[in-house]
C-alpha positions, -999 to 999 in steps of 0.1 A, spaced: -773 -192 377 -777 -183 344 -803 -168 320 -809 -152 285 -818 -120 278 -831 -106 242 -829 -66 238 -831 -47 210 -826 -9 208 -858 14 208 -833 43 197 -799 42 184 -779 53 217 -760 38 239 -779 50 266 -807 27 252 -782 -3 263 -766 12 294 -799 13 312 -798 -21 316 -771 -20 345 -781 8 362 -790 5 397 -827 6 405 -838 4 369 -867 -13 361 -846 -29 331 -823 -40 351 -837 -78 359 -806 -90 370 -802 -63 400 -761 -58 390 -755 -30 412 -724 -9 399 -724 32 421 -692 40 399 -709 29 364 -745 48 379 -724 79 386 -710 78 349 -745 70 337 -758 101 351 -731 124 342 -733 110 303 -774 110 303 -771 145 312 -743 161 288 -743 176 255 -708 171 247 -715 136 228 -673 124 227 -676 125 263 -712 112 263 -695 77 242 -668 76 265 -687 78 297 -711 50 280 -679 32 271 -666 29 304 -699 19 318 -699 -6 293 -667 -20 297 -673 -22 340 -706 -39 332 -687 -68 311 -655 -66 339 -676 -71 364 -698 -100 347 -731 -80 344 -736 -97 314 -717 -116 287 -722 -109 249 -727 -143 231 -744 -135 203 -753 -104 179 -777 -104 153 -777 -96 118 -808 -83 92 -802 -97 55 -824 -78 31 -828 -94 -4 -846 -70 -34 -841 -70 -73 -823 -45 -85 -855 -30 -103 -866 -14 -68 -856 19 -60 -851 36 -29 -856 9 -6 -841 17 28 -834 12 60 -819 25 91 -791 15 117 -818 -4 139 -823 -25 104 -861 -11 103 -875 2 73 -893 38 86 -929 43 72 -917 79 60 -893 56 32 -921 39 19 -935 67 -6 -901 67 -20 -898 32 -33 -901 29 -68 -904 -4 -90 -885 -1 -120 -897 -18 -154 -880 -51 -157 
């Protein structure tokens, strides 16, 4: 069987992805069941030491896409087009433009 699954990242952490394999998670629509990967999980969703936090997530990762939870196919991109004449237009990693840039955009005479 196979299936499609679109996701994009409410926050930009891994954790926002690695939720998707965990055991039990509501997310988690394909029921991929991984106890080593939900132990890591756990440990990284509770430290403060954010090197190990990646790593954890890394490995997690990396057992998810061993293991066939999922395969990456495809990974979008945001294309932005302005004129040079606007200023201080923004946006963050997600490619979302935060209402708090807004006030900052200028529009240059042209």
């Amino acid at each position: 069987q196979f299936y499609m699954l679109g996701w994009i990242a409410d926050y930009p952490d891994p954790q926002d992805w690695i939720d998707l394999v965990e055991t039990g998670n509501p997310n988690n629509t394909m029921n991929f069941s991984n106890p080593a990967g939900d132990t890591l999980t756990q440990q990284a969703d509770s430290s403060l030491n954010a090197n190990q936090r990646n790593s954890d997530y890394a490995q997690v990762e990396e057992q998810a896409v061993q293991q066939v939870a999922w395969i990456p196919f495809a990974q979008g991109k945001n294309i932005f087009v302005y004129q040079k004449y606007v200023q201080n237009f923004g946006f963050d990693a997600q490619g979302l433009i935060p209402d708090i840039s807004w006030p900052s955009v200028q529009i240059l005479a042209h």
